[in-house]
N, C-alpha and C positions, 0 to 999 in steps of 0.2 A: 375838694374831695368830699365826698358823701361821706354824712356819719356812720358809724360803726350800729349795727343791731346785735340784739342778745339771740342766743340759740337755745333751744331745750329741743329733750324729747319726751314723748307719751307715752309710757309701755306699763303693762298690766306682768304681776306676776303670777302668768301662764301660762300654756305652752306657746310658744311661737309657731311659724309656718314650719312646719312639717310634711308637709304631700310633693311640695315639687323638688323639683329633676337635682338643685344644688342647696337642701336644705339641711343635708349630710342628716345628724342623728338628735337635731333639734327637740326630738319627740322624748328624747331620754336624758340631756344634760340640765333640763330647767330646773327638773324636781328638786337638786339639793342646792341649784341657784348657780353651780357653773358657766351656762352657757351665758347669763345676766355678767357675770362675773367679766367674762370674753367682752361682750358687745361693751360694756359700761368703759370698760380698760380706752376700746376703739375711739368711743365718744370723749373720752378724758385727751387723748392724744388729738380729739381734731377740735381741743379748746370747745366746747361745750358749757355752756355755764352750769345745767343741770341736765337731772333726767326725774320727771314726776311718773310716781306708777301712783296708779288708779287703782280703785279695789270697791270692791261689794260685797255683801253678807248673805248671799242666799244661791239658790239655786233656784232657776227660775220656771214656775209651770202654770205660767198666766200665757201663754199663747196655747190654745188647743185644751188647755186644760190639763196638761201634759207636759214633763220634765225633759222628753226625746229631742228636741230640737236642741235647748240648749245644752243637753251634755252631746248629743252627736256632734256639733258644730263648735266645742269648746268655748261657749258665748261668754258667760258667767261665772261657769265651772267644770273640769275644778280650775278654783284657784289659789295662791297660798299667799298667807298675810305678808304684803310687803315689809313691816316693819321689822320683825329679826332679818330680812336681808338686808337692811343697812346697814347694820354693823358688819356684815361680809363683807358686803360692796369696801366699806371702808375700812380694813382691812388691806384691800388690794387696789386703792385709788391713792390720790395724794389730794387733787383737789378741783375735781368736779364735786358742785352741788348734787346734794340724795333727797328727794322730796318726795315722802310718804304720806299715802292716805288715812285719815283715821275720822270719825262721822261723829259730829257731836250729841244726836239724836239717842246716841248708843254709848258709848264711852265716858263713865264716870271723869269729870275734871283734874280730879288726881292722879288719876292712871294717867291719865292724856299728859298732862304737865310734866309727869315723874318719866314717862319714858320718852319723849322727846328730849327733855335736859340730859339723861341719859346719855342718848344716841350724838346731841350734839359734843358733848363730853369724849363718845368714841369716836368722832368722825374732826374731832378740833375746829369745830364749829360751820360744819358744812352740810346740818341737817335743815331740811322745812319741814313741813306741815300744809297735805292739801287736806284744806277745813270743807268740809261735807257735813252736808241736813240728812242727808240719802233719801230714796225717792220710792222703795217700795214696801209693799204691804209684806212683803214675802218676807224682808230680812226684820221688818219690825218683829214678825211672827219670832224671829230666833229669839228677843231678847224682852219676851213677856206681855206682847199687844197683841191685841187681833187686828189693830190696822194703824196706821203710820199716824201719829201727829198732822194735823193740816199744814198744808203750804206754807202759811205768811207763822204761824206757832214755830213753827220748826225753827224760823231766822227768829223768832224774838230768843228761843232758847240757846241758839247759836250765840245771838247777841249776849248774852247773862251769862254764856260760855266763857265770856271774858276773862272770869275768875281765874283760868289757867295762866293771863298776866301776871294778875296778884301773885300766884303762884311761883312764877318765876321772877317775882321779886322780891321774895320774902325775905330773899338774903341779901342784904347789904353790901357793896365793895368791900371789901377789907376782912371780910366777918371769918375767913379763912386765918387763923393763925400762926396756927402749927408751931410758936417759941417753945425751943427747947429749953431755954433758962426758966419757963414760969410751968411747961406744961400742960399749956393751955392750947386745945389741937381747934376750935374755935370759939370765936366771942359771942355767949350767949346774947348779949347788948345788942346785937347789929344781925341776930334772925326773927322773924315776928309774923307771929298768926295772923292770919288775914280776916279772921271770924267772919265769912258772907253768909248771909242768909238770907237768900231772894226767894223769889218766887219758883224756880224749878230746883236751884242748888244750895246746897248747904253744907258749904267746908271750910272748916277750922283752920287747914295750914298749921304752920308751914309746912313748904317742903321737905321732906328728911334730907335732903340736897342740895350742893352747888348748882348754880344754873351754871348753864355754856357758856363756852368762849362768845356766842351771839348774845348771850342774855334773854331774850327772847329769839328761838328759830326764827324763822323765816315761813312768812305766813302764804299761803298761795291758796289763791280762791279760784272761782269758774261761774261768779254770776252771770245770769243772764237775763232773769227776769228782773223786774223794777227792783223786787225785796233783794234780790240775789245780788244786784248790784249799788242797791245802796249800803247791805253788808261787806261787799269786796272793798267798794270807795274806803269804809269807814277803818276797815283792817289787815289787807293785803299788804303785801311788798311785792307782790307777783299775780300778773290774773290773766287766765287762759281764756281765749275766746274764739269759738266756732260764729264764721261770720262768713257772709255771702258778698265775694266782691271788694273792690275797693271802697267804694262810699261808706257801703256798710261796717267793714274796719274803721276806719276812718268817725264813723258818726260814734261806732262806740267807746272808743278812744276816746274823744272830746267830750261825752255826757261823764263817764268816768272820771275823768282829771276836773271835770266840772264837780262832780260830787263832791270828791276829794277837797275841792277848796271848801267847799260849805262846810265840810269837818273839820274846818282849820289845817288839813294837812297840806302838804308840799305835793303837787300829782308828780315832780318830778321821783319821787321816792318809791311809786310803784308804777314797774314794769309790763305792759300788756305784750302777753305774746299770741299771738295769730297761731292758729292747728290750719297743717298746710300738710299734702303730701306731694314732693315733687315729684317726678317719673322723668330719669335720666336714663340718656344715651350715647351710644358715639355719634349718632348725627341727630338732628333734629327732624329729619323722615324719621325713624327707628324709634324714635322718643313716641312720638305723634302713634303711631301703629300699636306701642306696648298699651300708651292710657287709653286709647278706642279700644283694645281687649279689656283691660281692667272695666271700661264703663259698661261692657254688652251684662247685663245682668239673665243671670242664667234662673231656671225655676229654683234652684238651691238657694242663690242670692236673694232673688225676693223672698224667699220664708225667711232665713236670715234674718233680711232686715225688716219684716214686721213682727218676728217673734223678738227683735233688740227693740221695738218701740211698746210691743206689748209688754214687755218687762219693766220698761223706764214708765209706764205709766198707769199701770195696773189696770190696762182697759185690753182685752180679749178682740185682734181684728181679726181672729176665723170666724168669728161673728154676723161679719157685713160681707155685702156684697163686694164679690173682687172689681165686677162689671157696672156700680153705680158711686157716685157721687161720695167721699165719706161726708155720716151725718155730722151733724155737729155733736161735739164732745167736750166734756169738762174733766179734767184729771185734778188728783190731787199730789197725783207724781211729777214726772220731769215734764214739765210745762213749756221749756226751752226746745227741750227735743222733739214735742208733740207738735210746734209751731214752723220749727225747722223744715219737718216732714213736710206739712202741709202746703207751706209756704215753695216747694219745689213747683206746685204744678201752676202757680201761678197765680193772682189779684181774683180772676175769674172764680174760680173753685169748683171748677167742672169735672176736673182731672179726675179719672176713678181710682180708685184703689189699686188698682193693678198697672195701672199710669205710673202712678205715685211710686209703688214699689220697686218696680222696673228702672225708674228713674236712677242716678248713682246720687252717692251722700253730698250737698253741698260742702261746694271748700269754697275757705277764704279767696283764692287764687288759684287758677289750673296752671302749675307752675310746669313745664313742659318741655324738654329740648336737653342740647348737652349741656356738661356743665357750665360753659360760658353765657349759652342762653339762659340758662333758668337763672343764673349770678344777674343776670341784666334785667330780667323780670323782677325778681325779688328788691332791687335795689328801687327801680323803678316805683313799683306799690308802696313801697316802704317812705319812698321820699314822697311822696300823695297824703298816705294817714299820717307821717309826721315821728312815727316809731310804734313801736318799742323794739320787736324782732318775730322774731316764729318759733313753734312748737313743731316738730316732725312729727307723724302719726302716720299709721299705716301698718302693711301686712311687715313682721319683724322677721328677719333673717341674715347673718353675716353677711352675705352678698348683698342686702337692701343696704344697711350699716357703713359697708366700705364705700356703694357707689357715691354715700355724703360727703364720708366721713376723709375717703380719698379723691375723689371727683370735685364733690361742691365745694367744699370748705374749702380748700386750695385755690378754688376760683374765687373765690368770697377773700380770703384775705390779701390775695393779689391786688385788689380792688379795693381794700381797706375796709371793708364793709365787716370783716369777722376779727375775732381778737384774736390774738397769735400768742399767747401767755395770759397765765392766773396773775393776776397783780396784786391782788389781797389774799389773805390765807380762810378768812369766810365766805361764804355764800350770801350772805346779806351784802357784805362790801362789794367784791364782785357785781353785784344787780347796780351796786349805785355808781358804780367807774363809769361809767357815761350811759 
């Protein structure tokens, strides 16, 4: 029998699909986090191990020079900080993983430390952390720069971020008291400053707090460049990865668990999940017909998605010609994404811009058919790179949600390939059950 893979999903908290025919009132229940509240509930019942929302700091008006794109097309914004929705979500879950974004580049250590032990606290220990550098000039502008920290600075400050360990260790086992005969609610002996004083941070600790049932969250990364992933190797438990293909899964897989050793770590302790979107049907004609509409990229789709690359990379393509070559460009933004892009039209590099854009987003797999099909694709790939499992991504809508959630998943654990119960009451244990 094929081994079992882990499942996540990608979702931003923003508005979801809203325009089409069974999107019902999607446009109105996100804002106080209901309709996240519905779909998360969906994803807990079809065994999900997590769900990571992704988040940014700006509003973006580096394409065109102009703000219109991304709020017409709700790219960026608005959108509302995921972390007070985890403790909703958990509230109304038991025990799907809640994995929140927050950006090192911006968020003092202590904040970051104090409200994740928080959160893990409210959720009994099924909170992460997607650890983010962020990538543009625009959100650095919120928080007192005129322009983003360079590339490879970003992950050293990341790296020095560490402190929020320290952080969540400053309390000792035991150091909870609470003896009623002495009165003692806890042992000042067993909490202890961490006094760091590096080169970007400087904090004294301790925490005024218990850490979580995790002790440390659960850390989830998205390198992709060299620095990016030899910060994931050195401190993940979880790392998402947009990848073209099998091989290319596959190759990043094996450089990652290769890092991982060089750090002394165990690669079996961090989970790679593949961003896949599948496109299900009741036959696999019907499947095949919906992704050749998804791929025809309309004049709306490509502004789209060169005002979503001008953003990740602070470089302006109403700039260049639609009709020639892109030149060569250096960012100091998403460098992942800029490679991604270009890397569509092929080795040659002739493709013009309007090729380019035309073109649909690389996926790991074009996972495609009913649910039996796509269960045999997926197993397939999966037994090729060796593991971990996949990320869902894609346009978000209840009807997207069930055809997984009651479609796939049900095929997937027929097969053994999906889990059929929480076995641990964390989020970190869960990633490590096989």
């Amino acid at each position: 029998m094929a081994n079992k893979f882990h499942l996540g999903w990608f979702l931003n908290f923003s508005s979801p699909s809203w325009l089409g025919q069974f999107d019902g009132n999607n446009d109105e229940s996100w804002i106080d986090g209901e309709f996240y509240v519905d779909i998360v509930k969906m994803m807990e019942r079809g065994k999900f191990d997590f769900v990571m929302f992704e988040d940014s700091l700006m509003v973006s008006d580096v394409h065109g020079g102009s703000m219109a794109t991304d709020l017409k097309y709700n790219m960026y914004a608005p959108k509302q900080d995921p972390l007070p929705l985890m403790a909703k979500l958990g509230e109304h879950t038991k025990h799907i993983g809640l994995i929140a974004t927050a950006s090192t580049s911006f968020y003092p250590p202590f904040i970051t430390a104090r409200m994740y032990a928080t959160l893990d606290n409210l959720t009994h220990g099924r909170i992460g952390w997607n650890v983010v550098t962020s990538s543009e000039d625009r959100a650095a502008q919120n928080f007192g720069l005129d322009l983003h920290y360079e590339h490879d600075e970003r992950y050293e400050m990341a790296d020095e971020y560490e402190v929020v360990k320290g952080l969540w260790n400053s309390w000792d086992p035991g150091a909870l008291v609470r003896d009623r005969d002495t009165g003692v609610f806890a042992d000042h002996t067993k909490v202890h400053p961490i006094d760091h004083d590096g080169k970007y941070y400087k904090v004294r600790g301790p925490l005024n707090m218990m850490p979580g049932p995790q002790g440390q969250p659960t850390l989830c990364q998205a390198g992709g460049s060299p620095r990016g992933r030899a910060f994931a190797a050195k401190h993940a438990n979880t790392i998402i990865c947009s990848a073209t293909g099998v091989a290319e899964m596959k190759a990043y897989r094996d450089d990652i668990r290769a890092l991982m050793v060089e750090t002394g770590r165990n690669p079996d302790d961090c989970k790679v999940l593949f961003v896949v979107s599948p496109v299900l049907d009741e036959t696999d004609e019907l499947a095949q017909a919906k992704a050749a509409r998804r791929a025809t990229m309309t004049p709306e789709g490509m502004d789209v998605s060169l005002a979503h690359l001008s953003a990740l990379t602070n470089v302006d393509f109403t700039q260049f010609d639609m009709d020639a070559p892109v030149p060569e460009i250096t960012t100091n933004g998403h460098r992942t994404t800029l490679e991604a892009f270009l890397r569509k039209g092929g080795e040659a590099g002739t493709a013009t811009l309007r090729e380019l854009a035309s073109m649909p987003s690389l996926n790991a797999v074009p996972f495609v058919g009913t649910p039996a099909t796509v269960a045999q694709q997926m197993q397939d790939a999966m037994e090729q790179v060796g593991g971990d499992g996949f990320l869902i991504s894609g346009a978000l809508s209840r009807q997207a949600v069930a055809e997984i959630v009651d479609g796939l998943v049900p095929e997937l654990q027929r097969r053994g390939l999906a889990g059929t119960e929480y076995t641990h009451a964390t989020l970190k244990e869960n990633l490590l059950d096989f």
